[in-house]
C-alpha positions as CSV (number, residue, x, y, z in Angstrom):
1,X,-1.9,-6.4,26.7
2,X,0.6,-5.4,23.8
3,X,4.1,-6.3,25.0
4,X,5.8,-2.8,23.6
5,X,2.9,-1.6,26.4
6,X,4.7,-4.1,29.1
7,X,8.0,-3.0,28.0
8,X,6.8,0.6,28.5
9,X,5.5,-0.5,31.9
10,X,8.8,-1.0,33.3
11,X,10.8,2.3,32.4
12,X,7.4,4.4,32.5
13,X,8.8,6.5,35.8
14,X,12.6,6.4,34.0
15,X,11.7,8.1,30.5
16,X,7.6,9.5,30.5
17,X,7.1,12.3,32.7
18,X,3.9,12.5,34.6
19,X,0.7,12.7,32.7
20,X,2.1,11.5,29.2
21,X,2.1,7.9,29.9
22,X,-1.6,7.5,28.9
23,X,-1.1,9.2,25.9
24,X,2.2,7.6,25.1
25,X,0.4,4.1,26.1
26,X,-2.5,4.6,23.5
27,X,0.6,6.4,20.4
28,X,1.3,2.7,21.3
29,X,-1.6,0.7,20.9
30,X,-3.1,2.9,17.3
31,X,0.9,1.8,16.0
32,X,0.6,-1.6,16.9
33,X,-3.4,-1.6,15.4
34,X,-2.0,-0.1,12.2
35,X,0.8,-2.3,11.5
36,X,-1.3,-5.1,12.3
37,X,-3.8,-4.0,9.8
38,X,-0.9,-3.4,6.6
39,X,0.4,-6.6,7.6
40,X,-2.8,-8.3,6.7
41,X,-3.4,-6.7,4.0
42,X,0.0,-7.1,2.2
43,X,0.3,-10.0,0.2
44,X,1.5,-12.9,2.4
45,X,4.4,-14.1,0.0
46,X,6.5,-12.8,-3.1
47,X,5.1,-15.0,-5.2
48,X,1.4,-13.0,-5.2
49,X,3.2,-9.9,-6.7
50,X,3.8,-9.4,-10.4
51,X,6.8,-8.1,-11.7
52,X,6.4,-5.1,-14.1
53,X,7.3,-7.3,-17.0
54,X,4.7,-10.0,-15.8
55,X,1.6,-7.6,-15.8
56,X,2.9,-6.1,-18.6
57,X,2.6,-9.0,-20.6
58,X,-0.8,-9.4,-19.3
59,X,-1.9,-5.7,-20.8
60,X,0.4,-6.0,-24.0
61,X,2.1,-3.2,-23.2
62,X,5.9,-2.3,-22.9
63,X,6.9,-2.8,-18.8
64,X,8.4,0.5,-19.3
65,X,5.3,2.5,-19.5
66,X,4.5,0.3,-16.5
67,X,7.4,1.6,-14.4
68,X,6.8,5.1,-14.9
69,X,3.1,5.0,-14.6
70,X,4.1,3.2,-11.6
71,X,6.7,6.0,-10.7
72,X,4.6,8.8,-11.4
73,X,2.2,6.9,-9.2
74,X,-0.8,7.1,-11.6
75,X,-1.2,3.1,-11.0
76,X,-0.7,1.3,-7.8
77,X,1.7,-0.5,-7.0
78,X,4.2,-1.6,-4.5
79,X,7.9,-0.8,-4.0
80,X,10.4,-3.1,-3.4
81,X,13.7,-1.8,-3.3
82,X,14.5,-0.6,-6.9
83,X,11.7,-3.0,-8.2
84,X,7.8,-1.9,-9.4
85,X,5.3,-5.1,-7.8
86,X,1.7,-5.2,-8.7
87,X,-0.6,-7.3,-5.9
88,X,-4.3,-8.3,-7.1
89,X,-6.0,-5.2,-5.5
90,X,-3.1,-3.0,-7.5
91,X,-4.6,-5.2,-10.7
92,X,-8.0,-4.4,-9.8
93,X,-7.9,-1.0,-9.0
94,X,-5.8,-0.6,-12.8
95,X,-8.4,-2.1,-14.3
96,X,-11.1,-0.1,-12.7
97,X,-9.2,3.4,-13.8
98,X,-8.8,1.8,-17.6
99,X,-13.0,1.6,-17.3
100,X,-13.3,4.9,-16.1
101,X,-11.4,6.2,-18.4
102,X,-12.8,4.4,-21.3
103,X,-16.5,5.4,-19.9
104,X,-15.8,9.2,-20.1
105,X,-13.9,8.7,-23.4
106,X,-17.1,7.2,-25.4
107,X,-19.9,9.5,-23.1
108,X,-17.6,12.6,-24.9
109,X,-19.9,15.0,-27.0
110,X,-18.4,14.4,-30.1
111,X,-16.5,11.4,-29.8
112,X,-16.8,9.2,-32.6
């Protein structure tokens, strides 16, 4: 069993009145599955994120347009404090928009 569900064990007739405890029991449980699920998939270390200026390097473009694409949240990305991070998936899924975009650009009537 979860130990937040243990913990909730002993004060269950203190705090949860009668016929919520089930309810509260399983809030418990989905939370615990959820977090459990962002944790693995969040990068395990720091050193898996690039920086703004790091991917933007990669694209050859200015880390500016980076940050506010990334504050606009047209890319994704993550948010670290103050700071704009990009994980492989973020990468990925950029580079899947830039095809998309580029496929509707040249399947344009008229588009030279």
């Amino acid at each position: 069993m979860d130990p937040a569900v243990d913990r909730l064990s002993t004060t269950k007739k203190e705090v949860v009145p009668d016929g919520q405890y089930d309810n509260l029991i399983w809030s418990v449980q989905e939370l615990a599955a959820a977090i459990r699920e962002l944790v693995a998939r969040s990068p395990v270390s720091s050193e898996e994120l690039l920086t703004a200026e790091q991917l933007a390097e990669l694209f050859r473009m200015s880390p500016r347009t980076l940050r506010d694409l990334a504050a606009s949240n047209r890319i994704p990305h993550h948010r670290i404090g103050k700071h704009y991070r990009f994980g492989r998936d973020d990468i990925a899924e950029i580079l899947e928009m830039t095809r998309q975009v580029s496929r509707a650009r040249r399947s344009r009537p008229g588009a030279a």
